[in-house]
N, C-alpha and C positions, 0 to 999 in steps of 0.2 A: 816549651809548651806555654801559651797565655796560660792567666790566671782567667777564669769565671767569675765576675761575681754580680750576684742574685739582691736586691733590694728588694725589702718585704715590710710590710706593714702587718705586724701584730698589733691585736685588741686583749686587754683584758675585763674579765669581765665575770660581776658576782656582788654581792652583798657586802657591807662596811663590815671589819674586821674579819674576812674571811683571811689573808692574808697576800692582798694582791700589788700593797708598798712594800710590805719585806720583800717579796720576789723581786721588784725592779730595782729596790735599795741592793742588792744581795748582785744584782745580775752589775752593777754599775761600781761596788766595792768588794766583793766576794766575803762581807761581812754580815753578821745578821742585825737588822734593826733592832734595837735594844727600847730605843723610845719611838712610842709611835704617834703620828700623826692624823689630822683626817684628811685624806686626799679632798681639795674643793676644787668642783671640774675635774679635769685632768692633770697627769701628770704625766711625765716624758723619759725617757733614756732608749740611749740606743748601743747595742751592742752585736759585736761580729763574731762569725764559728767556722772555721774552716773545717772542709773532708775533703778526704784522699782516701780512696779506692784501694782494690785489692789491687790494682794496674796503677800503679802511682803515678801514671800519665793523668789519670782520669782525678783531679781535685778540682772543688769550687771552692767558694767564700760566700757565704751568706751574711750579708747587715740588717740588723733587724732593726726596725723603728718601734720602739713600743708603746704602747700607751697604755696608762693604767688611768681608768674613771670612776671613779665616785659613786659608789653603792646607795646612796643615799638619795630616795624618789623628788624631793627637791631638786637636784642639777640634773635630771632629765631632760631639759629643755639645753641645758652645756652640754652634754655627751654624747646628742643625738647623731651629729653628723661625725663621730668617733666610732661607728658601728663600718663603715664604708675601711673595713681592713681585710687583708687577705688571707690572714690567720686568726679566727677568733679560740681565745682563750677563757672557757668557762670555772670559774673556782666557787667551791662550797669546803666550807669549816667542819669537818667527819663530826666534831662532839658537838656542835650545831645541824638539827634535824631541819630548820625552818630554810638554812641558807642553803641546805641541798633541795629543797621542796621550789627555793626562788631560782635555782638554776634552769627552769622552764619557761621563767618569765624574762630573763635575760637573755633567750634562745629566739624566743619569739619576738623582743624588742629588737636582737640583731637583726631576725629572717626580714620583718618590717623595715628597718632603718635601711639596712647595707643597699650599697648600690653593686656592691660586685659580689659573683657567687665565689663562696669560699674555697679558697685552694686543699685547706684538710681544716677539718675541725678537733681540738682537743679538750679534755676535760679536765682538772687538775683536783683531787681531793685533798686539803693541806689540812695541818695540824694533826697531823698523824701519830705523834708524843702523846695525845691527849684523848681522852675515852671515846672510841667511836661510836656513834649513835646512828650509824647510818646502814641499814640492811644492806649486806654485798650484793644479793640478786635486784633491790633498786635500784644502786648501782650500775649493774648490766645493764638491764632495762633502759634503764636512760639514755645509755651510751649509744646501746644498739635502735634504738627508737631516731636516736638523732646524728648516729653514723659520729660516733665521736671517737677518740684515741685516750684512753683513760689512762692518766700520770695518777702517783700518792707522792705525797712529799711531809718531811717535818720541815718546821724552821729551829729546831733546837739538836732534835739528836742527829736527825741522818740527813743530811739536807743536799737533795734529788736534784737541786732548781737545772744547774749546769749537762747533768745528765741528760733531764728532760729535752734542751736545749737542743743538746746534742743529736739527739735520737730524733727531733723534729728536721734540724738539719740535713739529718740522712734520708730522711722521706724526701725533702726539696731536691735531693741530689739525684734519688732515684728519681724523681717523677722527671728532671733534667735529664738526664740521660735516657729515659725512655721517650723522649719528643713529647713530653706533657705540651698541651695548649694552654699558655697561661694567661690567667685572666686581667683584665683591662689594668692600665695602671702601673704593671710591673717593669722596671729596669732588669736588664741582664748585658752586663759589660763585660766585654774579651779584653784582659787587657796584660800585654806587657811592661814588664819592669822597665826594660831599657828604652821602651817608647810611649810615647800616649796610649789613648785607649784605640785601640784597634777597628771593634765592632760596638755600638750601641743601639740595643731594639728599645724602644718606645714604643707602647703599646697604646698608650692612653699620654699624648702626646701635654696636656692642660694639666695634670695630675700630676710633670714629673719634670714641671718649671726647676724646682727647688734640685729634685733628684740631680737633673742635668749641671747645675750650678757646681755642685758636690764634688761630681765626679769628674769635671770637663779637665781640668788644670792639676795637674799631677809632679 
């Protein structure tokens, strides 16, 4: 049986120090950032999640490209065209009230920016070690207002990031397996071990220069 695998472009997305370079530091060494940075512009890693089915015929690979961008209303004009992702990832700080209240105004800079409508939306509330300040029924609210998928995560005691991962993976698999229509831009490669790749859809043929480079030569 080929192997599936799905190219995706994740956004992250939320106010400075929410915790949006721990997750990509964390997703690229499975370590926690210790000293932290400030993201200027963007920042980049990419990382892969395999599933396999209750029919162990039935496995994909998804690679994600991620981007983490710069909370800060100065590099608005660098992160602009970083909104054009298939996954956007919205994060707010629980013992920060102000960067859950900004998670509206990152909603609507995606809705504005992106050129492609979202494959799922997620919500991520991190710092979860630390006092939350944030009403749970808000929370709902928000979620269900903007059709999101609400994650918690710590970066110190219980740390969800791989989970999260995980479980967004399984949604691309279902949605694959159910004949989702995917939207512009996205690769999905059939490919064999003992041969090249097999089948390659292009959807958005300009957008996936780089992708086809990646995966052509095996």
């Amino acid at each position: 049986m080929p192997n599936i695998i799905i190219d995706l472009k994740v956004g992250l997305f939320g106010d400075s120090d929410v915790g949006k370079s721990t997750l990509l530091h964390y997703l690229q060494t499975n370590t926690i950032l210790e000293y932290k940075s400030m993201t200027i512009g963007v920042d980049y890693a990419s990382k892969e999640y395999e599933w396999v089915g209750n029919n162990s015929s039935n496995k994909l690979k998804v690679k994600y490209q991620i981007w983490d961008t710069a909370g800060q209303e100065r590099y608005n004009s660098i992160i602009s065209k970083y909104y054009s992702v298939h996954i956007p990832i919205f994060m707010f700080d629980v013992s920060d009230k102000q960067s859950f209240i900004n998670v509206n105004k990152w909603i609507n800079d995606y809705d504005q920016n992106s050129r492609y409508k979202p494959i799922k939306k997620y919500c991520i509330g991190n710092k979860t070690d630390l006092q939350n300040k944030i009403n749970e029924k808000d929370i709902e609210d928000l979620c269900y207002k903007n059709n999101m998928i609400y994650f918690e995560n710590s970066n110190t005691i219980k740390n969800n990031i791989n989970s999260i991962f995980n479980i967004i993976t399984t949604d691309m698999a279902t949605l694959y397996y159910n004949k989702y229509e995917w939207c512009d831009s996205v690769n999905i490669n059939t490919y064999d071990k003992k041969n090249k790749i097999q089948t390659l859809i292009v959807l958005d043929e300009n957008e996936n220069k780089l992708f086809n480079r990646l995966n052509c030569c095996s």
